[in-house]
Structure formats: structure tokens, C-alpha cells
DSSP file (Angstrom, degrees, kcal/mol; ACC not computed):
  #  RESIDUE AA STRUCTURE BP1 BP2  ACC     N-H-->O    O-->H-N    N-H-->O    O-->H-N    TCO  KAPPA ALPHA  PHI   PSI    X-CA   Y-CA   Z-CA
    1    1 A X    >>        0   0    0      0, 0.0     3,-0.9     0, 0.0     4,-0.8   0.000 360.0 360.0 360.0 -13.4  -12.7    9.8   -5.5
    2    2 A X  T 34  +     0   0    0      1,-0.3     4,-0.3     2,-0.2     0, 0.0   0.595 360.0  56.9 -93.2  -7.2  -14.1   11.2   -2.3
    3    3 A X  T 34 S+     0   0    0      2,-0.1    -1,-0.3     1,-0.1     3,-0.2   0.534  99.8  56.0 -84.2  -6.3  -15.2    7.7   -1.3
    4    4 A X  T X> S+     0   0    0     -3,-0.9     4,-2.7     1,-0.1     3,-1.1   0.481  88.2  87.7 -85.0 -10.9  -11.7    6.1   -1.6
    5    5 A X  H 3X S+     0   0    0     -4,-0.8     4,-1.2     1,-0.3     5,-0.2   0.900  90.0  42.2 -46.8 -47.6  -10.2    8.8    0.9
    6    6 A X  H 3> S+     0   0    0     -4,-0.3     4,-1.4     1,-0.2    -1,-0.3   0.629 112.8  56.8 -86.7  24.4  -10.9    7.1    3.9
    7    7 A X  H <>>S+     0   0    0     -3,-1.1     4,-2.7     2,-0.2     5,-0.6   0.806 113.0  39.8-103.8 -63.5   -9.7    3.7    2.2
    8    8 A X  H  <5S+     0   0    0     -4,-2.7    -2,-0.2     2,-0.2    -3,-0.1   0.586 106.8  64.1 -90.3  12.9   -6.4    5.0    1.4
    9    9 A X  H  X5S+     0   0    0     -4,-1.2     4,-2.0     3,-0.2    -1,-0.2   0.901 109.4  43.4 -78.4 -54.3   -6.0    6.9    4.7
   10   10 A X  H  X5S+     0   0    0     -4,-1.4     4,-1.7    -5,-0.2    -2,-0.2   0.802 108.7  55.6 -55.7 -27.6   -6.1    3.7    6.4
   11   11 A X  H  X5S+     0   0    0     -4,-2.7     4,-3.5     2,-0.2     5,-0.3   0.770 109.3  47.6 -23.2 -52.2   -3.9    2.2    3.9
   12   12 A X  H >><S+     0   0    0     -5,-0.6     3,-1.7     1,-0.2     4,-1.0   0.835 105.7  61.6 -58.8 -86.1   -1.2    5.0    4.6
   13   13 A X  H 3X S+     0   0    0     -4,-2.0     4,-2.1     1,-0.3    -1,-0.2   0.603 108.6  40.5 -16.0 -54.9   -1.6    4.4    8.1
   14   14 A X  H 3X S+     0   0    0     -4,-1.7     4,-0.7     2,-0.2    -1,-0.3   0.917 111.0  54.7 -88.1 -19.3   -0.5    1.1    7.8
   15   15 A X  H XX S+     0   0    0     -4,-3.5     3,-3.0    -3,-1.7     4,-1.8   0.996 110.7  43.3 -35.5 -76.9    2.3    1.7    5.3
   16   16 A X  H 3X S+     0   0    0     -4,-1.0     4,-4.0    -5,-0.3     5,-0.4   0.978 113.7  54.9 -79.5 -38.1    4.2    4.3    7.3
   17   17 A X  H 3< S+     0   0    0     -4,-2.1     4,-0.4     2,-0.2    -1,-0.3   0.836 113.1  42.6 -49.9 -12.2    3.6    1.9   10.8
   18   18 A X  H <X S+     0   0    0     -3,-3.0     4,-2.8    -4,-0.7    -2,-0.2   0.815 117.9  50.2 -93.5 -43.8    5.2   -0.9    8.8
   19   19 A X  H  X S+     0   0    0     -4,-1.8     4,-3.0     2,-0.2     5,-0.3   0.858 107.3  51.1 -47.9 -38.5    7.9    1.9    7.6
   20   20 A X  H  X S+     0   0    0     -4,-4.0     4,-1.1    -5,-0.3     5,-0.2   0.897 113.0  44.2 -85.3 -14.7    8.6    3.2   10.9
   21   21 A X  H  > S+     0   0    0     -5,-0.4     4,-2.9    -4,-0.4     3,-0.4   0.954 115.7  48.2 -77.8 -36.3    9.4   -0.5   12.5
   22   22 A X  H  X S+     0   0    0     -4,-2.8     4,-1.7     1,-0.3    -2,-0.2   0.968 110.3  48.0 -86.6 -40.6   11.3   -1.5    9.6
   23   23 A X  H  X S+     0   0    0     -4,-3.0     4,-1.8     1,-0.3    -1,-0.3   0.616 112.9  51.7 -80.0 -13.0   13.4    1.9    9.7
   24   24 A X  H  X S+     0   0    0     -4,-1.1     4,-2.9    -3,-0.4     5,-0.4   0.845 110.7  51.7 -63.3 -47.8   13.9    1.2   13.9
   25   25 A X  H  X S+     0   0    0     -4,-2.9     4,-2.3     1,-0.2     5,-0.5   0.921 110.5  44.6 -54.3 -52.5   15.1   -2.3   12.7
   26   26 A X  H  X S+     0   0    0     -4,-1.7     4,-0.8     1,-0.2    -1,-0.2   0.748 116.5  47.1 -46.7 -47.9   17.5   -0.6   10.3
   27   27 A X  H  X S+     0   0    0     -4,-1.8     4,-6.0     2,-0.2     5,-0.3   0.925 108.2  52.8 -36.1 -57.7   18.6    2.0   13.1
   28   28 A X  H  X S+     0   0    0     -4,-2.9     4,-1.5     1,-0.2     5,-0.4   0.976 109.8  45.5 -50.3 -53.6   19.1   -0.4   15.6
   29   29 A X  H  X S+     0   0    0     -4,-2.3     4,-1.3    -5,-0.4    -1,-0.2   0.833 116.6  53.9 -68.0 -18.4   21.5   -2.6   13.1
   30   30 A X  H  < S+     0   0    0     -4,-0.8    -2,-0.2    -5,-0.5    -1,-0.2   0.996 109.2  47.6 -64.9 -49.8   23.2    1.2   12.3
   31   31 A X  H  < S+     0   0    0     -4,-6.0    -1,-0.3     1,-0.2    -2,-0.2   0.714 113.8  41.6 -65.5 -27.7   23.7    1.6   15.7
   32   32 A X  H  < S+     0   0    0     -4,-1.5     2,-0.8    -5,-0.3    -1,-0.2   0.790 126.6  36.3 -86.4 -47.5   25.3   -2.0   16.4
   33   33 A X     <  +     0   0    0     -4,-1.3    -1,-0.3    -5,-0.4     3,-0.2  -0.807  49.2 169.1 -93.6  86.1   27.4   -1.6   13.1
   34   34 A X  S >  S+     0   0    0     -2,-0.8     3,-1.1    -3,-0.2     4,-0.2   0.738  71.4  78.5 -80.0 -16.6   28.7    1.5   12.1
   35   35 A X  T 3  S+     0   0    0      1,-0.3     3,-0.2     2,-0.1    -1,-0.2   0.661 108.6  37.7 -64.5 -33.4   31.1   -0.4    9.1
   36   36 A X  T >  S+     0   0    0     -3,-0.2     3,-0.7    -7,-0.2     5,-0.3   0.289  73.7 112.1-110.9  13.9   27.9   -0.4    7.4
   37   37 A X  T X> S+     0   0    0     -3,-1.1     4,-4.1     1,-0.2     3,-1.3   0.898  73.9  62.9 -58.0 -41.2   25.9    2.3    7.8
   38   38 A X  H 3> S+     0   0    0      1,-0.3     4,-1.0    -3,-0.2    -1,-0.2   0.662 106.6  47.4 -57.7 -29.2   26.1    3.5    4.4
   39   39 A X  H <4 S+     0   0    0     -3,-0.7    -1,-0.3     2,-0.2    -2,-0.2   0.135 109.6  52.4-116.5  30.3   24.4    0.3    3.1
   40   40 A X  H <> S+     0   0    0     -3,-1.3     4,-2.0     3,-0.1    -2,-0.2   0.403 105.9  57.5-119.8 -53.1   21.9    0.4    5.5
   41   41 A X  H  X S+     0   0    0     -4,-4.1     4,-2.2    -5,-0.3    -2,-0.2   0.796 107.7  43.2 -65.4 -28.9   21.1    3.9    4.5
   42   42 A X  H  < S+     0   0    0     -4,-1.0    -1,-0.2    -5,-0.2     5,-0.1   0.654 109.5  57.1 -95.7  -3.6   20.4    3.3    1.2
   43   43 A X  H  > S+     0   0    0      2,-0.1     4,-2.4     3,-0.1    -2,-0.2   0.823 104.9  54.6 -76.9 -40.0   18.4    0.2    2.0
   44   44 A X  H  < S+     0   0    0     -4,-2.0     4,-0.5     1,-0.2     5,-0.3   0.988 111.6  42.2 -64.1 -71.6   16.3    2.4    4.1
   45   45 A X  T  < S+     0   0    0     -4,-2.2     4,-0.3     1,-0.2    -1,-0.2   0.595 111.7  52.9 -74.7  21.1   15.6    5.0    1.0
   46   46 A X  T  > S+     0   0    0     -3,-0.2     4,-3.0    -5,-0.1    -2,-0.2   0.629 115.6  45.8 -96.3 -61.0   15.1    1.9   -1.5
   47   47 A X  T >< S+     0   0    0     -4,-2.4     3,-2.5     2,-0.2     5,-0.5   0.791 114.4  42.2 -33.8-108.7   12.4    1.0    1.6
   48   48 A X  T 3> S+     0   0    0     -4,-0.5     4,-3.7     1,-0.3     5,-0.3   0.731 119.5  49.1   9.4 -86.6   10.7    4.8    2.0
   49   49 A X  H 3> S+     0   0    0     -4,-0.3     4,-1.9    -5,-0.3    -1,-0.3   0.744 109.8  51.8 -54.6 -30.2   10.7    4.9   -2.2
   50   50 A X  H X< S+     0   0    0     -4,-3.0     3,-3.3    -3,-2.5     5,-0.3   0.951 113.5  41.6 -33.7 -92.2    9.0    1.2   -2.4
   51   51 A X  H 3> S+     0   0    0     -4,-0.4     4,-1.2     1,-0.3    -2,-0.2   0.661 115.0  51.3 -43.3 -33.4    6.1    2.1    0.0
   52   52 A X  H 3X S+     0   0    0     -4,-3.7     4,-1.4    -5,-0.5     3,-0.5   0.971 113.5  53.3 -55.6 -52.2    5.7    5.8   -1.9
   53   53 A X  H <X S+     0   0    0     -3,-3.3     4,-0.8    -4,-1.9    -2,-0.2   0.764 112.7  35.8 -72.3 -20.4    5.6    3.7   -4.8
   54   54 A X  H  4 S+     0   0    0      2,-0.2    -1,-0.2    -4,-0.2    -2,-0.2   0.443 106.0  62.7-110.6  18.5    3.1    1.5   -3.9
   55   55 A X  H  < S+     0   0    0     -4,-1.2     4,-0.4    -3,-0.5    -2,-0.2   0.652 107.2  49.4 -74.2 -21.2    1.0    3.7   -2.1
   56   56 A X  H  X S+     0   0    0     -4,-1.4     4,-1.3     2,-0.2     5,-0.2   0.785 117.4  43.5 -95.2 -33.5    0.4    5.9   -5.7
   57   57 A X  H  X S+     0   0    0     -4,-0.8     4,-2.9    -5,-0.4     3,-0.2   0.962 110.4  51.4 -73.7 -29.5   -0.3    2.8   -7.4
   58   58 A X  H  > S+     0   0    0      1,-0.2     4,-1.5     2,-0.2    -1,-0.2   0.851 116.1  40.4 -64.3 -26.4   -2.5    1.4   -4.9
   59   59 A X  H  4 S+     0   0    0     -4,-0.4    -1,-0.2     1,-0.2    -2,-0.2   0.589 113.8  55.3-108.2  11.3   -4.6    4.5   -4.8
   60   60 A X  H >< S+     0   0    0     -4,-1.3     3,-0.5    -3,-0.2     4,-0.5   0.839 114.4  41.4 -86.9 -42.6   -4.5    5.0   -8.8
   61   61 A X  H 3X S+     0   0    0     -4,-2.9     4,-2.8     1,-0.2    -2,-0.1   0.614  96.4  76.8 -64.2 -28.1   -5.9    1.3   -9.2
   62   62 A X  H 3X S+     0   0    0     -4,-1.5     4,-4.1    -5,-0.2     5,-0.4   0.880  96.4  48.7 -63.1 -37.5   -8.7    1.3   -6.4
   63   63 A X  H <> S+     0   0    0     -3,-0.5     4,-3.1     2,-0.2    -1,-0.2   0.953 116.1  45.2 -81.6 -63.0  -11.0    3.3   -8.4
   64   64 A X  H  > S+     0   0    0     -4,-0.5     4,-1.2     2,-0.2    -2,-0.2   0.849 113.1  47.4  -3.6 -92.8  -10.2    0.7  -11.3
   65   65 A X  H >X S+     0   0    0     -4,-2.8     4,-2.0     2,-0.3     3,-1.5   0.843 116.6  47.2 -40.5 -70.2  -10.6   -2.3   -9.1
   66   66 A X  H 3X S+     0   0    0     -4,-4.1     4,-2.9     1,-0.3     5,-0.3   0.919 109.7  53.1 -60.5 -39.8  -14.0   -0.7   -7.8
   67   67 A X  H 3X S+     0   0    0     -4,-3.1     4,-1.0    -5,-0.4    -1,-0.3   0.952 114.4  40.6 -38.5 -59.4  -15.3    0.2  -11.3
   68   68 A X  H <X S+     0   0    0     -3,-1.5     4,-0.8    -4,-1.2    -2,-0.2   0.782 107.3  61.9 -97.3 -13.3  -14.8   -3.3  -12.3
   69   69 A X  H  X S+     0   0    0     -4,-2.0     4,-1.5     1,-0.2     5,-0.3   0.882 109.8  48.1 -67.5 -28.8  -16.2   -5.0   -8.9
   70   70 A X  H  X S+     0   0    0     -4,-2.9     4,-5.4     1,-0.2    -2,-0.2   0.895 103.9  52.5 -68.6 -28.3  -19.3   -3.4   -9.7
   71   71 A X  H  X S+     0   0    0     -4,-1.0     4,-1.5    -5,-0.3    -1,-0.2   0.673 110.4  47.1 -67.0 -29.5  -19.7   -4.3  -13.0
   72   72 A X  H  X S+     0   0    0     -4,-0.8     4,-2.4    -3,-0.2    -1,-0.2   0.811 116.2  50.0 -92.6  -2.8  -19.2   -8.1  -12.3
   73   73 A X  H  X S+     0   0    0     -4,-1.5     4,-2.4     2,-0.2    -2,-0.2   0.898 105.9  55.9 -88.3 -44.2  -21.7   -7.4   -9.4
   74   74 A X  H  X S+     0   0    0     -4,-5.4     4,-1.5    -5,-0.3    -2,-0.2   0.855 116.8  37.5  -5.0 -67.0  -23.9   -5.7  -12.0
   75   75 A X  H  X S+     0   0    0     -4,-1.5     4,-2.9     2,-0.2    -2,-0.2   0.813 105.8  59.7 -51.4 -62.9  -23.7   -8.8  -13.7
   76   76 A X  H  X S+     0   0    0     -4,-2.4     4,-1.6     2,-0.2    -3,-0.2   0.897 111.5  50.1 -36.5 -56.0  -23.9  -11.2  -10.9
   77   77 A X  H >X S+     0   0    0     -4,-2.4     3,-3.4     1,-0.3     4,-0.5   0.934 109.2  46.6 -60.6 -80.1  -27.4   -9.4  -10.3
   78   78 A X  H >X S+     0   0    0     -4,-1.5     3,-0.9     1,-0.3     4,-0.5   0.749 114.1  52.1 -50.7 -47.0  -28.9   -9.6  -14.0
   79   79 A X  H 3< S+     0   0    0     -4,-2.9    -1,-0.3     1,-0.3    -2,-0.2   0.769 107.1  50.1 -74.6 -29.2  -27.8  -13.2  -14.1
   80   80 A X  H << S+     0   0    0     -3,-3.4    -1,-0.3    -4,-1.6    -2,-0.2   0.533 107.5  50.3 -90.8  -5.4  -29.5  -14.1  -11.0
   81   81 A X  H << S+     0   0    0     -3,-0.9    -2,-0.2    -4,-0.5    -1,-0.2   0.251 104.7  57.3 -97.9  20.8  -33.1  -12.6  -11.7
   82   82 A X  S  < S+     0   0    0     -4,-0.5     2,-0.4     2,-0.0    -1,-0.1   0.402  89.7  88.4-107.7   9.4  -33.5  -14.2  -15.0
   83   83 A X              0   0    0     -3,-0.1    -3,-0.0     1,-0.1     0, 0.0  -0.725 360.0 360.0 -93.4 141.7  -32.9  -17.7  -13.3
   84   84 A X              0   0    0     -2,-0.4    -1,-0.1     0, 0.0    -4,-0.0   0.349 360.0 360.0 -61.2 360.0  -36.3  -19.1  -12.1
């Protein structure tokens, strides 16, 4: 697991830089609208709960994912020294 740390530190990183522009757009429209704030605000923690959710999937599956790219490079290998 200790080689997918810096994978999914840069990952994060760009998750919450993509979170914090989208939650400025969402300010900005709060701030221009106040009739709507309330449905702004809960668009914003549907937003926030996405990206939490697919930061825990992303960094349960990479191990997966690498597990099974090795195995078809495993493969890849064996298949190309028994060719002449």
C-alpha cells in the first residue's frame, strides 16, 4: 500500500483543487442570489460527498487495477519469449 501513497496524494490534490473552484463558483452564484441559497448549499454537499466518494473508491481499486496490470504484463512477457 505504501507505494500507492504518493499516487493517491496527487489524486487528492487534484480533487480538492477541482472542489475548491467549483465551491467559489457556487459562492459566487450565493452571493449574486440569495433566493436560492439553500439549493446551492445542498448542491455544494452533494459535490464535497461525490469527490469523498470517489476518492475511497479510487484508492480501494488502484491496488486491484495494479494487481491485474501486472498480471497481463506477466503474461504479455511469457508470451513474448516463447515467440521465435
Amino acid at each position: 500500500m505504501q507505494k500507492y501513497r504518493a499516487k493517491l496524494q496527487r489524486y487528492t490534490i487534484i480533487l480538492t483543487i477541482i472542489t475548491l473552484i467549483v465551491s467559489g463558483i457556487f459562492i459566487t452564484c450565493v452571493l449574486n442570489n440569495v433566493s436560492k441559497m439553500l439549493l446551492l448549499t445542498l448542491l455544494l454537499l452533494l459535490f464535497f460527498a461525490l469527490s469523498s466518494l470517489i476518492s475511497v473508491i479510487f484508492m480501494l481499486y488502484l491496488p486491484r487495477l495494479e494487481k491485474f496490470l501486472a498480471k497481463r504484463r506477466k503474461q504479455k512477457k511469457a508470451t513474448d519469449q516463447k515467440r521465435p
